[in-house]
Structure formats: C-alpha cells, structure tokens
C-alpha positions as a Markdown table, in Angstrom:
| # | Residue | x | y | z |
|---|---|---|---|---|
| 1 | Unk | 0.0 | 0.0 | 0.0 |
| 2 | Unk | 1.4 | 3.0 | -0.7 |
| 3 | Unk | 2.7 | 5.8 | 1.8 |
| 4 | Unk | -0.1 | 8.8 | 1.7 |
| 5 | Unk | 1.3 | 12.2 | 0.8 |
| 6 | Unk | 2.6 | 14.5 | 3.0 |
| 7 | Unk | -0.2 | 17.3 | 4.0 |
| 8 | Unk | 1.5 | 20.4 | 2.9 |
| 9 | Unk | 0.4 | 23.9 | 4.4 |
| 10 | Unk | -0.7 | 24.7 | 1.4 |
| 11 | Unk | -3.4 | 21.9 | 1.1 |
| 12 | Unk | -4.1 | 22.3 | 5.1 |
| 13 | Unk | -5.5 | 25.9 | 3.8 |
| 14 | Unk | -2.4 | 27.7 | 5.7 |
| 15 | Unk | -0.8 | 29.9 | 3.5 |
| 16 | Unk | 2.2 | 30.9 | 5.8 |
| 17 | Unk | 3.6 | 30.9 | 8.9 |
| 18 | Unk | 1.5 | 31.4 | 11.9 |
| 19 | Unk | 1.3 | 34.9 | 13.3 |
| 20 | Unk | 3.3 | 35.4 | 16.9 |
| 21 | Unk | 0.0 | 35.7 | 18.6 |
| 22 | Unk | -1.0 | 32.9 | 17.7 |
| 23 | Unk | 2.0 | 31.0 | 19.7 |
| 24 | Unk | 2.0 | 30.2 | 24.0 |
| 25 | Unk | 4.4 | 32.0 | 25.5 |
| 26 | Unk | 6.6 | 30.0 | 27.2 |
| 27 | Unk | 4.7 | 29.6 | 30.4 |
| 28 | Unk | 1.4 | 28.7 | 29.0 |
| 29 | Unk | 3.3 | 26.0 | 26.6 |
| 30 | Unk | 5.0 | 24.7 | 29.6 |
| 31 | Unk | 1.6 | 24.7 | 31.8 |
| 32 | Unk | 0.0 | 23.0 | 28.8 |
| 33 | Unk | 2.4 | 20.5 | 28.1 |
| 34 | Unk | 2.5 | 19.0 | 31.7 |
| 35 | Unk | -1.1 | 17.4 | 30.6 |
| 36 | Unk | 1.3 | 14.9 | 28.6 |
| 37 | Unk | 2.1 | 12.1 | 31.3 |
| 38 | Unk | 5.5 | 11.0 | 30.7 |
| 39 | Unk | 8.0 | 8.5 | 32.2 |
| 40 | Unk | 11.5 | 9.4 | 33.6 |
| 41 | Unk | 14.8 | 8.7 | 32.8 |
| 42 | Unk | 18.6 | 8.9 | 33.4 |
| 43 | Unk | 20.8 | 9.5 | 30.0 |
| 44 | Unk | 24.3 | 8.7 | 31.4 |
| 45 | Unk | 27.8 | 8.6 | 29.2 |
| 46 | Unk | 31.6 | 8.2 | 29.7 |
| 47 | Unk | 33.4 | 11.7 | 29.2 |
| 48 | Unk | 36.9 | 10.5 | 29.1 |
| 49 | Unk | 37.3 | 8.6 | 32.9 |
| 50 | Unk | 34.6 | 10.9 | 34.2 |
| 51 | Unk | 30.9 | 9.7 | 34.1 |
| 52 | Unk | 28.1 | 12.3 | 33.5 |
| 53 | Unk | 24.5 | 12.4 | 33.2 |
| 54 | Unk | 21.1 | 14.0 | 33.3 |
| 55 | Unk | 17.8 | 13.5 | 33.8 |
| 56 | Unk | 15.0 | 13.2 | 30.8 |
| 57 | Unk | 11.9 | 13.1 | 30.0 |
| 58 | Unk | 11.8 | 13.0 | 26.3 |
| 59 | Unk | 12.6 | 9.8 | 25.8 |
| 60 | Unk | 10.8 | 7.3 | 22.8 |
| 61 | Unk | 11.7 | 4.4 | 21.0 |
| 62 | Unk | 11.8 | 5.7 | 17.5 |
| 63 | Unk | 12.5 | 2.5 | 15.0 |
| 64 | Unk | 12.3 | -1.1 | 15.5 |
| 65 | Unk | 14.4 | -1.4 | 12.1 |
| 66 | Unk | 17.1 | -0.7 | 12.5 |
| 67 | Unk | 16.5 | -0.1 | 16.6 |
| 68 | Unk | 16.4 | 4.0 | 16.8 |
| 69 | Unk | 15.2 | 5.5 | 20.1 |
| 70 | Unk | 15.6 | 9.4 | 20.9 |
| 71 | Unk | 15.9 | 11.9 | 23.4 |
| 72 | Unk | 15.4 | 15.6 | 24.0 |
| 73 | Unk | 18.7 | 17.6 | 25.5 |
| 74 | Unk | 18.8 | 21.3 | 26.3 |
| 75 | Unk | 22.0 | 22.7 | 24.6 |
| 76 | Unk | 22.1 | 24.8 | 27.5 |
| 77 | Unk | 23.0 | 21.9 | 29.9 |
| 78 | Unk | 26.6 | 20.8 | 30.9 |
| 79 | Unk | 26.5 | 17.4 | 30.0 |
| 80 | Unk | 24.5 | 16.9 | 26.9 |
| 81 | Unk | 27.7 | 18.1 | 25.3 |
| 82 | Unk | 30.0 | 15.7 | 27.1 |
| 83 | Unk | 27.7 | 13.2 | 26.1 |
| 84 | Unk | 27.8 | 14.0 | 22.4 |
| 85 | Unk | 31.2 | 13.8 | 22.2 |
| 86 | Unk | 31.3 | 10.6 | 23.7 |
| 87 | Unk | 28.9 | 9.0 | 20.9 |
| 88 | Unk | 27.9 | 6.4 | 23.0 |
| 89 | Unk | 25.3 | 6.7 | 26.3 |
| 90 | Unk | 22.6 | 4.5 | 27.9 |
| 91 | Unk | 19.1 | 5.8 | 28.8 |
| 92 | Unk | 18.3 | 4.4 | 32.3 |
| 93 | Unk | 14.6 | 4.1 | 33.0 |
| 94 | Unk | 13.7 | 4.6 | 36.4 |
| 95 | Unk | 10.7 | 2.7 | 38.8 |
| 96 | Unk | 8.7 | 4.9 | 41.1 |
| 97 | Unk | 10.7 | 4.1 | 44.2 |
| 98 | Unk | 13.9 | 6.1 | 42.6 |
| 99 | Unk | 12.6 | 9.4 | 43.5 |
| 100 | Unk | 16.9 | 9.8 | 44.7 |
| 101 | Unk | 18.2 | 8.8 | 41.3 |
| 102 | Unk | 15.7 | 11.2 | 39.7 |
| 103 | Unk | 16.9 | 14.1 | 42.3 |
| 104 | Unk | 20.7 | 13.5 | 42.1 |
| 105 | Unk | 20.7 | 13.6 | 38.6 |
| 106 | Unk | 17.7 | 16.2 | 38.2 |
| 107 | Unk | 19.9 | 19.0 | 40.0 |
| 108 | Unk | 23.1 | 21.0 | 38.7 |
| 109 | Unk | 23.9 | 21.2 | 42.2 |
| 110 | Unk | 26.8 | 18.3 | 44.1 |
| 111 | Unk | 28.3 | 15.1 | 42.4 |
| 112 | Unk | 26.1 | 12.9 | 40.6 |
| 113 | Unk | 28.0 | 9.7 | 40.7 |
| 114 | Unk | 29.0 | 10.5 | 44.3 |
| 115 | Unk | 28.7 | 7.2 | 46.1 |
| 116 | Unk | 26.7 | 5.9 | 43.6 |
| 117 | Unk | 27.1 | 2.4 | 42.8 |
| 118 | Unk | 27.0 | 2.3 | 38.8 |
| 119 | Unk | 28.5 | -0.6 | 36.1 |
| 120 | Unk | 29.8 | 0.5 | 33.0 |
| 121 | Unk | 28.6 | -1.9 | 30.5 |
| 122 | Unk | 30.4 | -3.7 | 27.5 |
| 123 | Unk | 29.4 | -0.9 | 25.4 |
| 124 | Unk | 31.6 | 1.8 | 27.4 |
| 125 | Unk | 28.4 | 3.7 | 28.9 |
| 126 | Unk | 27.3 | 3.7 | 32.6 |
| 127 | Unk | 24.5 | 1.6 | 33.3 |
| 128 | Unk | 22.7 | 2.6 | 36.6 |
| 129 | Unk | 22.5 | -0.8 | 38.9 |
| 130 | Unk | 18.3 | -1.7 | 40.1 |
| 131 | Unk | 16.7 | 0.7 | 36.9 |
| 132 | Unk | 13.9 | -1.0 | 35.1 |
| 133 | Unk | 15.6 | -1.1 | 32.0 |
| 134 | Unk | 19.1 | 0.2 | 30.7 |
| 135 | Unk | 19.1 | 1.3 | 26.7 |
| 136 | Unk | 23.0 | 1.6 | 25.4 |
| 137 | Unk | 23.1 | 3.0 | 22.3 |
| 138 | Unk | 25.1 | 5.4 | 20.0 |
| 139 | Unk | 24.8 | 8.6 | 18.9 |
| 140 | Unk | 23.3 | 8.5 | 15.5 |
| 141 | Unk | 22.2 | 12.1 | 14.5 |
| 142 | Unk | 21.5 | 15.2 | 15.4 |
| 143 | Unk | 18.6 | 17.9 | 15.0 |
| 144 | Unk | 18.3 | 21.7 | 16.1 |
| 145 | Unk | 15.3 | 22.2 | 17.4 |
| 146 | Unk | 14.7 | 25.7 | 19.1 |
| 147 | Unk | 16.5 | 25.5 | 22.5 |
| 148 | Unk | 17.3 | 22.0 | 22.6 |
| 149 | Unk | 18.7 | 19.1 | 20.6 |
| 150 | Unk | 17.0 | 16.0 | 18.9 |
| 151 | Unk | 19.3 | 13.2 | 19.6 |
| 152 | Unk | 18.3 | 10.2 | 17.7 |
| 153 | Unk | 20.4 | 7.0 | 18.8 |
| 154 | Unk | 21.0 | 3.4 | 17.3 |
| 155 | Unk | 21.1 | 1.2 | 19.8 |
| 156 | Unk | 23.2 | -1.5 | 20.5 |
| 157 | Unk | 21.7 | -3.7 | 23.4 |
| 158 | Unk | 19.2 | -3.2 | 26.0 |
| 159 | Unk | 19.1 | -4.8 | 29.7 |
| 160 | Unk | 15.8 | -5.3 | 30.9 |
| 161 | Unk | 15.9 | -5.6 | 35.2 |
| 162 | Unk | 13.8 | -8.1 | 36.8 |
| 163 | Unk | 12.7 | -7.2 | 40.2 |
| 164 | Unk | 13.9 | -10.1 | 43.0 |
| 165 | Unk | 11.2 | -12.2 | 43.4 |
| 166 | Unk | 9.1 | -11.1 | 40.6 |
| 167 | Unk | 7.6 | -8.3 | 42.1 |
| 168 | Unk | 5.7 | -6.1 | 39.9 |
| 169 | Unk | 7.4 | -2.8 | 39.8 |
| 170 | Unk | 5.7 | 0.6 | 38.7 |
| 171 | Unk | 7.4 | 3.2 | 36.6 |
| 172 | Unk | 8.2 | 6.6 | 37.8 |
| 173 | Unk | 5.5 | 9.5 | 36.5 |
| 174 | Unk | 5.4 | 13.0 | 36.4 |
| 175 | Unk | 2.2 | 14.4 | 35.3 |
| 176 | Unk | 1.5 | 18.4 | 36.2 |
| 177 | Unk | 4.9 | 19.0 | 37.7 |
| 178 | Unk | 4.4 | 16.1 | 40.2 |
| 179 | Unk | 5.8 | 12.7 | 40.2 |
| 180 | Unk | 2.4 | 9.9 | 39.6 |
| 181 | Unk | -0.7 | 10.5 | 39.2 |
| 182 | Unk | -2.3 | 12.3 | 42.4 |
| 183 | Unk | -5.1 | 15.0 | 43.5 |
| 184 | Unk | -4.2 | 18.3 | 43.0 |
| 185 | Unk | -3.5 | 18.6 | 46.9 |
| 186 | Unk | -0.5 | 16.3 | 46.5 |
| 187 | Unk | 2.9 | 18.6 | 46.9 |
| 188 | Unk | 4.6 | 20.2 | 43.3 |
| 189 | Unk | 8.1 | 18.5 | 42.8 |
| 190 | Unk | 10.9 | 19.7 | 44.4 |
| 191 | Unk | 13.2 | 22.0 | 42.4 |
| 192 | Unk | 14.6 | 22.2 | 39.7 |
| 193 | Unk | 11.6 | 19.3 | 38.9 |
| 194 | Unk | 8.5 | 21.8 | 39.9 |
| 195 | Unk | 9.1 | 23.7 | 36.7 |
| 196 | Unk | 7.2 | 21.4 | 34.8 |
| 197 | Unk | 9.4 | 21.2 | 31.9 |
| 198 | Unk | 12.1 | 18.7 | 32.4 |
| 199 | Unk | 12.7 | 17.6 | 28.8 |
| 200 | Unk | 16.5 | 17.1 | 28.7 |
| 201 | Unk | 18.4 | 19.6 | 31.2 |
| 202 | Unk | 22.2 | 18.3 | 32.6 |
C-alpha cells in the first residue's frame, strides 16, 4: 500500500507561517504540556574517565528497524555536550521508588555519581544498577530544534531488570509538575523538577 502524501500547508489551507500571537508564551506551553504524562529517565555517558549524566523526560523508542530510540537535551546543559562527544550513552529508566536517582541527577547542584554504585557496560556507557531497564546506544544524528537538541540513537543492546522475586514494579511518573498521578493537593516536585518542563536539562 502506498505511503499517503505529505499534508503540505498549502493543502491544510495555511498559506504561511502562523502569526506570533498565535504562539504560547513560554509559560502557557510549559503549563499546557505538563497534561502529557511521561515516564522518567537517566541519560548517562563516559566523558573520558569521568561519568556524566542528566535526567530526561523526552525519551521514545523511535525505529524497531534498525532499533532507533531518541531523546530531548537542552543545549544549555553541561553534559549533553559531554555526552555527544562521547557518541555512546545508555538511557536508564527509572521505577517509582527512585525518586533519589531522579533528584541527584535532576539537580546541577553536588556530584552525581557521588557514592553511587554504577557498572559501565560492555558498550563503554554507565548503566545505573536496580533501573527497570538500561538502553545503550550510539549517537546516530543530530537535529536543532529551538533551545534543545533532537538526539536520535541506534542502539546497540538493552538490559531489561527483573525485580527479585518477581515483584511487579511501577514506573516513575510526572504528570503536572508532580511525580504519579495524584489529586491536586498532593505537593509540586521539588526544584529544579517543579518547573514542569524537564525535557533534557544536565
């Protein structure tokens, strides 16, 4: 079957770029886009002999062939570029009990690897030890977009953890700049998390 064409502005009816006011400012996009549930993770690389990592939301599987997944990374951040000179990483996914992980690697503030226990896998990237899964993979392009960078990466092996026993574990949430889904009353994330907009800072 063939591939339908792509819907061009032209045949949408929009015959040129929208007009400012028609754009969110950036608080009203960032209030809007905390509606979109999304799962946490830890995006982790090997700088030379120094590990570094941030946390990210904006994380998708992207291709099952070949195996493509992508993140979101502010350029502004200090290790997306240590990362991307590295050309390898490992997206850690993180359960709902690892609130810490999420914090230590959240903030700009302290060491994150600071009595941390951490493997580095086969691949050369750090894998974070009890995560529910571990995603090594390369760096495969590149994409400007706005403030931050479109990282698409091929991977090259994944690590899924089972929990001892075989307990069911849940995945960690943040859904209107709080971690799960809760009443309003429950308490915004701590900083830097409360801003509602964590989609790839280090």
């Amino acid at each position: 079957m063939p591939a339908e064409p792509a819907l061009t502005a032209e045949a949408a009816g929009n015959t040129g770029p929208a007009e400012p006011a028609d754009s969110p400012d950036p608080l009203e996009f960032r209030r809007a886009m905390a509606e979109f549930a999304t799962g946490v993770t830890v995006v982790t690389a090997l700088d030379g002999d120094e590990p570094v990592g941030f946390a990210c939301q904006s994380f998708t599987s992207v291709s099952l062939e070949p195996p493509l997944i992508l993140f979101c990374a502010d350029r502004r951040g200090r290790s997306w570029p240590r990362i991307r000179s590295a050309g390898r990483f490992c997206v850690n996914v993180l359960g709902e009990e690892q609130a810490d992980l999420c914090a230590r690697f959240g903030s700009s503030r302290g060491l994150k690897y600071e009595g941390l226990d951490w493997d580095l896998s086969p691949h050369g990237t750090p894998q974070l030890q009890d995560v529910l899964l571990n995603v090594h993979a390369a760096v495969h392009d590149v994409h400007e977009a706005g403030d931050h960078d479109v990282v698409i990466g091929r991977v090259l092996s994944v690590r899924v953890h089972e929990a001892p026993g075989g307990v069911w574990r849940r995945p960690m949430l943040f859904f209107r700049s709080r971690f799960g889904v809760h009443p309003p009353e429950v308490p915004f994330a701590p900083d830097p998390w409360g801003d509602g907009d964590r989609w790839g800072w280090g």
